[in-house]
N, C-alpha and C positions, 0 to 999 in steps of 0.2 A: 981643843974642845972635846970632852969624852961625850962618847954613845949611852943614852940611855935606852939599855936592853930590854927594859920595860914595854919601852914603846916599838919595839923593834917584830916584825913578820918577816915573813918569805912567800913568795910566787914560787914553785922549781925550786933555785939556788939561786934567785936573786932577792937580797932582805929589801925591805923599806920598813919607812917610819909609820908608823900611826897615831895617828894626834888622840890627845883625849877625846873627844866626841867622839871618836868611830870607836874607841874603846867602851866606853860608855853605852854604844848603842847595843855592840855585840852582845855586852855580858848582861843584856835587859831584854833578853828574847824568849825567856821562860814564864810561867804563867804562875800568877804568884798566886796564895790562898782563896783569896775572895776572888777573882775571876773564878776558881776551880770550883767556887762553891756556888757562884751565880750560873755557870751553864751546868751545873748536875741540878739547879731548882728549876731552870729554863727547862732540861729534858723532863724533868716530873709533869712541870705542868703541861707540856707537851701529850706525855705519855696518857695523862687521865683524860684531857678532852680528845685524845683518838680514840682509848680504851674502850667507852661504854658507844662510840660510833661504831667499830668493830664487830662488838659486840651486837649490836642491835642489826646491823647487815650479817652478822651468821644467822641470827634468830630469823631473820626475814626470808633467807634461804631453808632453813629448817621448818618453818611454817609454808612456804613453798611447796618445799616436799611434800609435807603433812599432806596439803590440801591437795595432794595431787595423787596420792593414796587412795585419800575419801574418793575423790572421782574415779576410780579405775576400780574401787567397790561398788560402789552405786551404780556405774556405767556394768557392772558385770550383772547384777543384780537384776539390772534392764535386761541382758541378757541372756540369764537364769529363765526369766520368764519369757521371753521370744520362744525360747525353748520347750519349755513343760505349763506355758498358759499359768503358771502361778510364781511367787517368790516362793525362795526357799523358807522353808520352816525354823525358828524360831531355835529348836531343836527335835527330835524325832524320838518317842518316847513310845513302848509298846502301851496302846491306848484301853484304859481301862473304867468304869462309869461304880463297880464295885468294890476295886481295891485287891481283886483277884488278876493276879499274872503267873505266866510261866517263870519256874526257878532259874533260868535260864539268865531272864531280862534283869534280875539280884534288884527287883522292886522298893524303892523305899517306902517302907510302911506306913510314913506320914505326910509324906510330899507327894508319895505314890509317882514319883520319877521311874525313870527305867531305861532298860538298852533298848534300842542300840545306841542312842547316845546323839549322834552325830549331829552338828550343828552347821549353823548357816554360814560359817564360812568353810565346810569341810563346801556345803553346796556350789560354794562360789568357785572354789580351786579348777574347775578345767577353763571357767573364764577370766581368770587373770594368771596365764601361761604358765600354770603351774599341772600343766596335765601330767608329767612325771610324777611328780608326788601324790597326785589322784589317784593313779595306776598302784600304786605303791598300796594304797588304804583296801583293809578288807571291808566293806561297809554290809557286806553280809552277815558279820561278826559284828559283835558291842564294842565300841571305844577301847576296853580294857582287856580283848583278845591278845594274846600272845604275837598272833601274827602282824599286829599291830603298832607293836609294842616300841620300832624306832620309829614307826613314820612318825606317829602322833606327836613325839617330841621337835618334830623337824621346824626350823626359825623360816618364815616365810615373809620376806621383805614390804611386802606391801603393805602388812597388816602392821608393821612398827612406826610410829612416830619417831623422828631424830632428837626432838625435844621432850621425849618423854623420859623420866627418868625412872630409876628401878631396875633396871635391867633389860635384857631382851631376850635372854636363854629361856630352854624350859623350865618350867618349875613344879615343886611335888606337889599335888592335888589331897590336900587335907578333909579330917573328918572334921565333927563339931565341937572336939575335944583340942582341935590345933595339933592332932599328932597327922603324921604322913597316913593317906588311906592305900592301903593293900588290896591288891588282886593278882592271883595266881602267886602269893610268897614275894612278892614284890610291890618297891613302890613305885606308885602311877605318875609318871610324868607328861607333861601336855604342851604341847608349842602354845608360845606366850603370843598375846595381840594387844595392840593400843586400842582397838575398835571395836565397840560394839553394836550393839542392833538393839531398838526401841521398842518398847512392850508398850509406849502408849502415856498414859496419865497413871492407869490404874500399875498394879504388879500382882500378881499371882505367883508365890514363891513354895513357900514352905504352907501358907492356906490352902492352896488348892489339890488336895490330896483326902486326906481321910476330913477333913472338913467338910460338912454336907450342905453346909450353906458359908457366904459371905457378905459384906458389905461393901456395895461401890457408892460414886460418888453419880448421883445423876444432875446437878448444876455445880459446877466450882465454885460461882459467882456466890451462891448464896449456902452453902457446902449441905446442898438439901442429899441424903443418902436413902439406898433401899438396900435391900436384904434380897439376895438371890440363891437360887440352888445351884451348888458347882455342879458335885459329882463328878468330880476329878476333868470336867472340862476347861479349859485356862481359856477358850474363845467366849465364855459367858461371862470374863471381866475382864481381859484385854482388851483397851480401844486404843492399841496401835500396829504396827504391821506384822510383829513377831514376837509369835507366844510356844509355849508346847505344841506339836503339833500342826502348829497355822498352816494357814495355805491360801494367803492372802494375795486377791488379784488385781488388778487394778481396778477392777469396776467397785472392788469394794473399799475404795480409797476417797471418801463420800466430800470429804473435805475438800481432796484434789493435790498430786501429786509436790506441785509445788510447796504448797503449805503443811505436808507434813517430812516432819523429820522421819527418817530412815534409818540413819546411821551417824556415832557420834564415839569422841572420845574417852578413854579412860586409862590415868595414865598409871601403870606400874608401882610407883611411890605410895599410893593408897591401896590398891589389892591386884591380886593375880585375873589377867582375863584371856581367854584362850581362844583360836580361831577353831578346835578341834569339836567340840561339845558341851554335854552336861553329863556328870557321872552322878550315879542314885550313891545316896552317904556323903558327898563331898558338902564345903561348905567353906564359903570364901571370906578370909580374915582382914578386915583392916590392919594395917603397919603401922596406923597408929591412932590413937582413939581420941574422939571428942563425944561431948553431952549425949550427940542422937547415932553415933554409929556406931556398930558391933556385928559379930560373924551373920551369915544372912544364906538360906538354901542354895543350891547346887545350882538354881536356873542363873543366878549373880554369874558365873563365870561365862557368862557369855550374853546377856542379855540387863536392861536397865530401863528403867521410868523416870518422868519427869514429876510425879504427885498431880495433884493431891492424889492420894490413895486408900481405899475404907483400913481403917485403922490403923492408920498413919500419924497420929499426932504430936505435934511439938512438946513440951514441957508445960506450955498454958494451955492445951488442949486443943488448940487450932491442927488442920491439917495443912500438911507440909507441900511445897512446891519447892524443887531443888533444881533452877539450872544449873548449866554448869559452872564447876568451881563453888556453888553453896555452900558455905561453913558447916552444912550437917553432915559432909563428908562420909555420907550412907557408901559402901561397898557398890550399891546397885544405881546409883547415878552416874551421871557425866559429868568428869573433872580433867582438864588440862594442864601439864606446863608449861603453855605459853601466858607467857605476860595478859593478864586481863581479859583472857577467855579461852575459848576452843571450837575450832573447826566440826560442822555438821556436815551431812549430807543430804540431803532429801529426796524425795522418792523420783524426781523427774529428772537427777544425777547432778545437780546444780550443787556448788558448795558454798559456806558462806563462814563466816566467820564471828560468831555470837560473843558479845563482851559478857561478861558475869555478872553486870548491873542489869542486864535485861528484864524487862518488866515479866513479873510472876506470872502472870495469867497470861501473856502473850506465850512465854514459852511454856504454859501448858496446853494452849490452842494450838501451838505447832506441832506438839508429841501426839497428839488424838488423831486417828482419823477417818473418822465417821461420828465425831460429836454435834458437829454443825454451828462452830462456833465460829463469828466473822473475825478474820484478821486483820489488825490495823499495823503496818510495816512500818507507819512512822515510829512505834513504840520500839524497835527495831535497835 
């Protein structure tokens, strides 16, 4: 009988036979096409329904973050004022009723802005453990002092959103032309902030300077308006907590702490906004333009309104209310990147989280505060 070698194996050095079935089974232990191609469709579909889970749990941690920012703002702002009996100002502007200043303060002739500049989140820095950097600022000098000249740039964690996009470096503070603005032979850079501070319903930007009169709005409801005398003051049409100058305290927060916004997003992707001030000449650019937005005064890098506002009007002539995220995409609103709205803060340090559907005139009763307009939180 001969051996068929075929069939023949070894243990060590001793052969045996192997029958066709054990042959058969060995040489069938590879994965042939279509399995190869059903578990690489099994991992995709895998992959997409964890993907956008993932996803949606970082955002949830990013907006964590976010809101926990606003509150270590707001909570600072509370105690801003423990402190000095008032909030900080809006921005700090050498104060003029004639449009005469010292050469000193480099006055803008139309906005009639001025040094020294410094704004309300420079106020905030010794209450949110940023005392080194405080020390660091000459604030007896204008924003655009020399001796200035790093701190101002400096990135301050608090003030950034994780979910904001655009960046978080400094960035160069332009004139109205979109070129870089200069002081002392150089350009001006300013630490970048996702967060601003609320001027209210009304805005008072580039009007309230050599303009000797304006228009506010005195019912929303029915958009009945008057005509007042500035004279370069921004408290005679702001009705929210910080304007040029302000010095808003709590007794004059008529509405009630709760119900007015305080402090609110703006995220990088749409324009530059800075915890440092407001510089005279600067002028803050949209990144990218729709129907109702375009460059807007020097008070936009640090401050914003909710509308309506005198001479504020849409394309049909109505005036405008922009919560946040509003497609008018104004430079001087609140806009977020988070998914379907943005984080506020309000004056009694509570934060909340506003969808972009919110009803118009709710989120202009919560920007005001001393309008006396009743809020209904169902509308919420």
């Amino acid at each position: 009988m001969s051996l068929d070698v075929s069939r023949v194996s070894s243990v060590g050095d001793v052969p045996f036979l192997m029958s066709g079935r054990d042959r058969r089974f060995r040489t069938g232990m590879g994965f042939t096409l279509v399995e190869l191609l059903v578990v690489i469709a099994i991992i995709g579909v895998l992959v997409g329904l964890l993907l956008p889970a993932v996803q949606a749990a970082r955002e949830a941690a990013r907006r964590m973050s976010c809101s926990n920012n606003l509150r270590q703002v707001g909570l600072a702002a509370q105690n801003y004022h423990s402190a000095y009996r008032r909030f900080p100002a809006g921005y700090v502007s050498f104060p003029t009723s004639t449009g005469v200043a010292p050469a000193s303060v480099a006055m803008d002739p139309v906005t009639w802005d001025a040094g020294p500049g410094w704004g309300w989140g420079t106020g905030l820095l010794p209450f949110l453990e940023a005392t080194a950097l405080n020390d660091q600022l000459r604030m007896d000098e204008p924003i655009w002092s020399l001796a200035n000249s790093s701190a101002i740039a400096s990135r301050v964690p608090t003030f950034l959103c994780p979910s904001a996009a655009g960046g978080d470096a400094a960035f160069d503070v332009l004139n109205e032309a979109g070129n870089a603005l200069q002081f002392n032979g150089r350009n001006l850079q300013l630490g970048r902030s996702h967060y601003v501070a609320s001027h209210g319903q009304e805005s008072c930007w580039g009007e309230c300077g050599s303009a000797a009169t304006g228009v506010v709005f005195t019912n929303i409801y029915t958009s009945e308006t008057k005509t007042i005398v500035i004279d370069g003051d921004a408290g005679r049409v702001a009705d929210g907590p910080f304007y040029r100058n302000s010095r808003t305290r709590f007794r004059d927060v008529l509405d009630g702490t709760s119900n007015t916004i305080f402090f609110g997003e703006h995220t990088s992707s749409l324009s530059d906004k800075t915890w440092v001030g407001v510089v005279p000449g600067a002028f803050t650019h949209p990144r990218f333009t729709s129907p109702e937005n375009g460059p807007d005064a020097a008070a936009t890098l640090t401050l914003v309104h909710a509308g309506p506002s005198g001479g504020e009007l849409d394309i049909t002539g109505f005036p405008i209310i922009h919560p946040v995220n509003f497609p008018t995409y104004h430079v001087g609103q609140m806009v977020s990147d988070h998914p379907g709205g943005g984080m506020v803060a309000f004056g009694d340090g509570s934060v909340r989280f506003v969808t972009e559907f919110v009803d118009l005139f709710l989120w202009a009763e919560m920007s005001s505060m001393n309008e006396s307009e009743v809020i209904d939180w169902e509308k919420l």
